[in-house]
C-alpha positions as CSV (number, residue, x, y, z in Angstrom):
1,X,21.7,-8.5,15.3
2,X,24.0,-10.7,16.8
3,X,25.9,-11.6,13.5
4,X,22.8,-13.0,12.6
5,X,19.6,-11.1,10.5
6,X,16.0,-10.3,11.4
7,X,13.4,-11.7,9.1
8,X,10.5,-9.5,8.8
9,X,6.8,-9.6,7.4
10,X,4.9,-6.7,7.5
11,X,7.1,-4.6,10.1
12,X,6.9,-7.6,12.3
13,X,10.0,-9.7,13.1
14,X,9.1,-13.1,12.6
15,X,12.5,-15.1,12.8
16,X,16.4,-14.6,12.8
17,X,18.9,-16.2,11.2
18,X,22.1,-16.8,13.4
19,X,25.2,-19.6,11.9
20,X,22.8,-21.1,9.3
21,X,20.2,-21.7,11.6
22,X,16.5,-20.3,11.5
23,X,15.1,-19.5,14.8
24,X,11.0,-18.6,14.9
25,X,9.1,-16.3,17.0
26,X,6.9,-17.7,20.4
27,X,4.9,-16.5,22.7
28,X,2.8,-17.7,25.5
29,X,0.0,-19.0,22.7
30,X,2.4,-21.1,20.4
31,X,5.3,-21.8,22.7
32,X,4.3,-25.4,23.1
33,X,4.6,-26.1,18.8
34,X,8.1,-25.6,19.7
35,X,8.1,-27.7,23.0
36,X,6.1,-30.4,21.7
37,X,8.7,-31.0,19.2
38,X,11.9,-30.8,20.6
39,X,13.3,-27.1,19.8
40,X,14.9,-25.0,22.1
41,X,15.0,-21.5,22.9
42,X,17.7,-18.6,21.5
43,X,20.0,-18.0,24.3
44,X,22.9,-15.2,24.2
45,X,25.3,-14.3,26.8
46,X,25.0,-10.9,28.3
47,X,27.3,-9.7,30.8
48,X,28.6,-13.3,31.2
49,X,24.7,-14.3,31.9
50,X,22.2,-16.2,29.7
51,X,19.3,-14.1,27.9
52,X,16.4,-16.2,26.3
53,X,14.8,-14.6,23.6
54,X,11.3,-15.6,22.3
55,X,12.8,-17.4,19.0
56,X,12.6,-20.9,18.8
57,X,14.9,-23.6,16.4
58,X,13.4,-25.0,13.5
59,X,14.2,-28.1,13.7
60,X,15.7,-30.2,10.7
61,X,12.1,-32.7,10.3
62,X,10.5,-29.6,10.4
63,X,12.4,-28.2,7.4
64,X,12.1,-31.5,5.6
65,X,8.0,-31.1,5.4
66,X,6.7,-27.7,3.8
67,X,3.6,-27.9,5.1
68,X,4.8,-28.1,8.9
69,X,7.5,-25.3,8.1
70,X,4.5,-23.1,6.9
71,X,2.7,-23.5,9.7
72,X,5.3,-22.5,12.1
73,X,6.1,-19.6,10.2
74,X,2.5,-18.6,10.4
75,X,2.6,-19.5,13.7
76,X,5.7,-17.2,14.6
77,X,4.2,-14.3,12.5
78,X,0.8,-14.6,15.0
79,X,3.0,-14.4,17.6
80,X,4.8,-11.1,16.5
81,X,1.2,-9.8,16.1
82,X,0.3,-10.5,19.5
83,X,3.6,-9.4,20.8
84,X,3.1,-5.6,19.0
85,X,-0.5,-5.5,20.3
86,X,0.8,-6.1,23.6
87,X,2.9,-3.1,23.2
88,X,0.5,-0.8,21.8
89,X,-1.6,-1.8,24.6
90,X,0.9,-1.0,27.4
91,X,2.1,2.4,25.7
92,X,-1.8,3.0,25.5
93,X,-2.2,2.7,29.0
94,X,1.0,4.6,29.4
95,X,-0.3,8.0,27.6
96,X,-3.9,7.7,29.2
97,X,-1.7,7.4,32.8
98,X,0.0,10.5,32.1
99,X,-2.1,12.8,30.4
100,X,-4.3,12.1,33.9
């Protein structure tokens, strides 16, 4: 993906790897872990425009402490738990919608 590889836990991608960097998962919930501290966001060029994904840098600090890189690894993983019950959800509501 990209030239880069999807890191996965339980079925759920978690993180990517892209040019020796590790990028985590965010949503709406843990977005600001990665704000607070300075990340950015993944951004690829598609059609000559910029996509954003919902990965976020981990930072070189954040490497440096084990305890802080666990917990935005557990973090991400939450994140791409909340992101597959979202889409459960929607293709939920999508079946019920059409079988009516």
């Amino acid at each position: 993906m990209f030239g880069g590889h999807g890191i996965f836990l339980d079925d759920l991608m978690l993180g990517l790897t892209l040019d020796n960097q590790l990028w985590l998962k965010a949503d709406d919930l843990n977005r600001s872990l990665y704000v607070d501290a300075g990340s950015h966001c993944f951004v690829y060029k598609r059609m000559g425009k910029p996509v954003q994904l919902g990965f976020w840098c981990v930072l070189p600090e954040i490497w440096a402490d084990p305890h802080d890189l666990i917990a935005w690894a557990e973090s991400a993983f939450a994140a791409a738990k909340r992101t597959r019950a979202r889409k459960r959800c929607r293709q939920q509501v999508c079946m019920t919608a059409s079988a009516a």
